[in-house]
C-alpha positions as CSV (number, residue, x, y, z in Angstrom):
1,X,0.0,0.0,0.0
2,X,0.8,3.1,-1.2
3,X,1.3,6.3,1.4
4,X,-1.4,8.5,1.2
5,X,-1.4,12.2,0.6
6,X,-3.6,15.4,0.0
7,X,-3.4,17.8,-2.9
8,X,-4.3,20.7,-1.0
9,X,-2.2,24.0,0.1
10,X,-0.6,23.0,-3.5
11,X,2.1,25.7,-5.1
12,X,0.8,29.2,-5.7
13,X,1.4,30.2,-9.2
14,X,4.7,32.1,-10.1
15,X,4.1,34.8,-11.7
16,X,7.4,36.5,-12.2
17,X,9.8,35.1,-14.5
18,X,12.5,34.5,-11.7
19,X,9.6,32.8,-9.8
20,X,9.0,30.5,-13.0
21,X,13.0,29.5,-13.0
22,X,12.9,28.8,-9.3
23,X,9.8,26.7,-9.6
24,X,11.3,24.8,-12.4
25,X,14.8,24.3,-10.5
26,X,12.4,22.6,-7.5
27,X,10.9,20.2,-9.5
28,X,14.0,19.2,-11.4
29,X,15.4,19.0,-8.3
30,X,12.7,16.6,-7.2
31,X,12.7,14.2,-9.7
32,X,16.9,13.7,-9.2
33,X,16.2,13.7,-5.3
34,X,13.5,11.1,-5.6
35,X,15.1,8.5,-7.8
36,X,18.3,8.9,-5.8
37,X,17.0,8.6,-2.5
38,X,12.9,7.5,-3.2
39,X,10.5,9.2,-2.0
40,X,10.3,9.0,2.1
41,X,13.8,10.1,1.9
42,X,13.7,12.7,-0.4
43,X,13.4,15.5,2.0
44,X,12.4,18.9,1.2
45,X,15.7,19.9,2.3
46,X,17.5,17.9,-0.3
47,X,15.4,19.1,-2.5
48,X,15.7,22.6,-1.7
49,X,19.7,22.3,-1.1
50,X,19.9,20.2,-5.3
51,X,17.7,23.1,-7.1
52,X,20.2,25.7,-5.0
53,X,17.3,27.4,-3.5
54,X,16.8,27.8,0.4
55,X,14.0,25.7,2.2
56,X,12.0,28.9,3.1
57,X,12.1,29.8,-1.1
58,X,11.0,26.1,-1.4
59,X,8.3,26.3,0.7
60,X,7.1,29.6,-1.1
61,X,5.7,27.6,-3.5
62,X,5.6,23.7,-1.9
63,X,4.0,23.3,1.6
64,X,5.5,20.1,1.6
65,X,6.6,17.6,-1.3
66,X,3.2,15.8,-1.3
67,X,2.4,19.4,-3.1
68,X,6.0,19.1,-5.3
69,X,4.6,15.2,-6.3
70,X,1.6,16.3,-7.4
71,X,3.2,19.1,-9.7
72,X,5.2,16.6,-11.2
73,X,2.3,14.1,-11.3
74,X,0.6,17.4,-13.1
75,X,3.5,17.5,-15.5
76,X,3.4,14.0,-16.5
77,X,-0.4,13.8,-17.1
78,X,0.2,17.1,-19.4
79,X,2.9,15.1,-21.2
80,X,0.8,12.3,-21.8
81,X,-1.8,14.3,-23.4
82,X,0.4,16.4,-25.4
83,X,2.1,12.7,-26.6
84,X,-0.8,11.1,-27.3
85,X,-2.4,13.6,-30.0
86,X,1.0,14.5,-31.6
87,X,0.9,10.7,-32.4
88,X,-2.6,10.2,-33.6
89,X,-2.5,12.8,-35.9
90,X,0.7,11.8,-36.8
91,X,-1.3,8.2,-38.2
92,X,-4.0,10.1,-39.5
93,X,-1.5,12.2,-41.3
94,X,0.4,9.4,-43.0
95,X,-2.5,7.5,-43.6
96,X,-0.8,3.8,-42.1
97,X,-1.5,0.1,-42.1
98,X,-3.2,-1.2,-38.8
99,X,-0.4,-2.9,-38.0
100,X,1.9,0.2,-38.4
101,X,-0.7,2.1,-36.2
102,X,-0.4,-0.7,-33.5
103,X,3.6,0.1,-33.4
104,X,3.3,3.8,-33.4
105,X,0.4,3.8,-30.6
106,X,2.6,1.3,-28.2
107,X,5.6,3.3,-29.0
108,X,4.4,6.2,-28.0
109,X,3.5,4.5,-24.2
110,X,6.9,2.8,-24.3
111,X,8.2,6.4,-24.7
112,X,5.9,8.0,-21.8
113,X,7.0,5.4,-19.4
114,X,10.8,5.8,-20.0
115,X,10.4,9.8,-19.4
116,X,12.1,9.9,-15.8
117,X,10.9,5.9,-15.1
118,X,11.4,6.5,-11.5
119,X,8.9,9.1,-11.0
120,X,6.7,7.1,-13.3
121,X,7.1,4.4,-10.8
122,X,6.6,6.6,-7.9
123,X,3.3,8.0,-9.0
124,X,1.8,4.6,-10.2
125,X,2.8,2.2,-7.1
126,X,4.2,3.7,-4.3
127,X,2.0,6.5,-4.2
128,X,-2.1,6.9,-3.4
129,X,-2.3,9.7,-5.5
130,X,-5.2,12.3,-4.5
131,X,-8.6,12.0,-6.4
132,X,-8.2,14.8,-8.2
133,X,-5.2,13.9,-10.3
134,X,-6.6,10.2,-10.6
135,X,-9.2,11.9,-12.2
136,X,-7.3,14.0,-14.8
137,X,-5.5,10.6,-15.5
138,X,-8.5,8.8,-16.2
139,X,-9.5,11.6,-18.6
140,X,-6.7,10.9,-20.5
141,X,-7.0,7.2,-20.9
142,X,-10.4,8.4,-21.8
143,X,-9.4,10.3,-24.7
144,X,-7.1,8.0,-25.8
145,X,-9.6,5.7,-25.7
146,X,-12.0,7.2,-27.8
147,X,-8.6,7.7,-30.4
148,X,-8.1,4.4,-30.9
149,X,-11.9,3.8,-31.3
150,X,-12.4,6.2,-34.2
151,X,-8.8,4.4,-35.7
152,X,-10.1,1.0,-35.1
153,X,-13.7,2.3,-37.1
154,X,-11.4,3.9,-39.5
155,X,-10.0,0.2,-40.5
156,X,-13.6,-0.8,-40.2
157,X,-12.1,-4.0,-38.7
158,X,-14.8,-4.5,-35.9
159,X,-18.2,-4.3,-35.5
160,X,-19.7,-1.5,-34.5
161,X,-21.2,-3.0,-31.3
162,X,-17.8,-4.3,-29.8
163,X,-15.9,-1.1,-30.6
164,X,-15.9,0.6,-27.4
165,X,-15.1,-2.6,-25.5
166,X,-12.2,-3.4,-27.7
167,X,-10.5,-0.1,-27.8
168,X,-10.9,0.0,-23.6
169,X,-9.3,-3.0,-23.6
170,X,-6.5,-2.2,-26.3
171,X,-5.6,0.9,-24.0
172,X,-5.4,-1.4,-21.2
173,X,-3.6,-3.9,-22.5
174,X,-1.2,-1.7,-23.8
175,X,-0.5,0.4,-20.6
176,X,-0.3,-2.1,-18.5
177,X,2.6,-4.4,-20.5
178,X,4.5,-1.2,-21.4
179,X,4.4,-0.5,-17.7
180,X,5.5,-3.5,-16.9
181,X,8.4,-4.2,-19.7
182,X,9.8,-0.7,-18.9
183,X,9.6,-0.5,-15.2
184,X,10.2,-4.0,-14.5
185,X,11.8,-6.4,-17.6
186,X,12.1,-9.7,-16.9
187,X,15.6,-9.6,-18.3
188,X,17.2,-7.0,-20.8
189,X,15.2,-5.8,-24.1
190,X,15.0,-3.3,-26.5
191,X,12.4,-0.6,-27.0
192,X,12.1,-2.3,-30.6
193,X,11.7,-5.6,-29.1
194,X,9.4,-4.2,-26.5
195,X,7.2,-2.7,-29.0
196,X,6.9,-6.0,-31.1
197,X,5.9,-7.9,-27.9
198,X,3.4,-5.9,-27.2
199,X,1.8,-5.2,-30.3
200,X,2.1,-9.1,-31.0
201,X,-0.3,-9.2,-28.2
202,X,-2.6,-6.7,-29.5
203,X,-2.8,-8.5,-33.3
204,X,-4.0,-11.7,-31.7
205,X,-6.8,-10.0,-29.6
206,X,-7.8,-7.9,-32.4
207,X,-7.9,-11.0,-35.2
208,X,-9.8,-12.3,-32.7
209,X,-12.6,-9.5,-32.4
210,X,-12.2,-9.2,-36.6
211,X,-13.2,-12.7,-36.6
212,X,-16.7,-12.3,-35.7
213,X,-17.6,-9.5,-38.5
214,X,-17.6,-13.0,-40.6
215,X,-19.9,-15.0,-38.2
């Protein structure tokens, strides 16, 4: 279990371009102090002492580093979202195969997960994040969701009925074994192999699901 933490008293917003830099410095700060030391000992202090700031400028803008974890969880949610459409309209734009869709899609969540992997880690097991930002992170599974559902009608590989199903399980799939292969490979691999894994995976479930148009 997870330790548990509130969102509130989170930073106030910089408005000041020096107040932007030192804001920044903190939360690169964090996400060195965190993977070096995890999370229960990655004390404001070190944070504070590795972005060059003193504790009382930290705290200016973090009351504590539940509130500096949930800026970064903020950050990577945003990055996710920004990731997600650059590569969907990237396969609208070139106008791919299925399969080539498949490798684009899962490279794009091998890529979010090995974007500062620790912190990934942090936020997804070690942490009960607050509601709030589990909420913004179902919104993007959400949308992504709904992306790979207008791709998969696109291909018009799937009856209509079964297309919201399949594409909710298609996200899941894919999150969860590019999660896993990242964060915790059973022995060494490559992105390249990872990808091919994973989308292996996703062929056979939708072949499956294509199946039934013919029954």
């Amino acid at each position: 279990m997870g330790k548990e933490f509130s969102a509130k008293n989170c930073r106030r917003n910089p408005t000041q371009e020096r107040s932007r830099f030192t804001v920044e410095a903190i939360l690169d700060a964090a996400v060195q102090v965190f993977e070096q030391h995890g999370y229960a000992a990655g004390t404001t202090a070190r944070i504070a002492e590795r972005a060059g700031v003193s504790v009382g400028s930290l705290y200016q803008y973090f009351p504590n580093k539940d509130a500096i974890l949930v800026a970064l969880a903020d950050q990577h949610i945003a990055e996710c979202h920004t990731l997600a459409n650059q590569i969907f309209a990237h396969v609208q734009a070139i106008e791919c195969s299925l399969d080539q869709s498949l490798r684009l899609i899962v490279g794009g969540f091998i890529e979010l997960h090995t974007i500062n992997p620790q912190i990934h880690q942090l936020l997804y097991e070690k942490v009960i994040l607050p509601e709030e930002i589990q909420k913004k992170l179902m919104v993007v599974l959400q949308t992504i969701t709904k992306q790979i559902r207008e791709l998969l009608a696109q291909y018009a590989v799937i009856r209509e009925e079964s297309l919201d199903m399949t594409a909710y399980i298609i996200v899941q799939i894919a999150e969860h074994l590019t999660h896993q292969l990242v964060l915790h490979p059973p022995y060494e691999m490559t992105a390249e192999t990872q990808i091919e894994e994973v989308v292996r995976v996703l062929q056979g479930y939708i072949q499956q699901q294509s199946s039934q148009l013919n029954t």
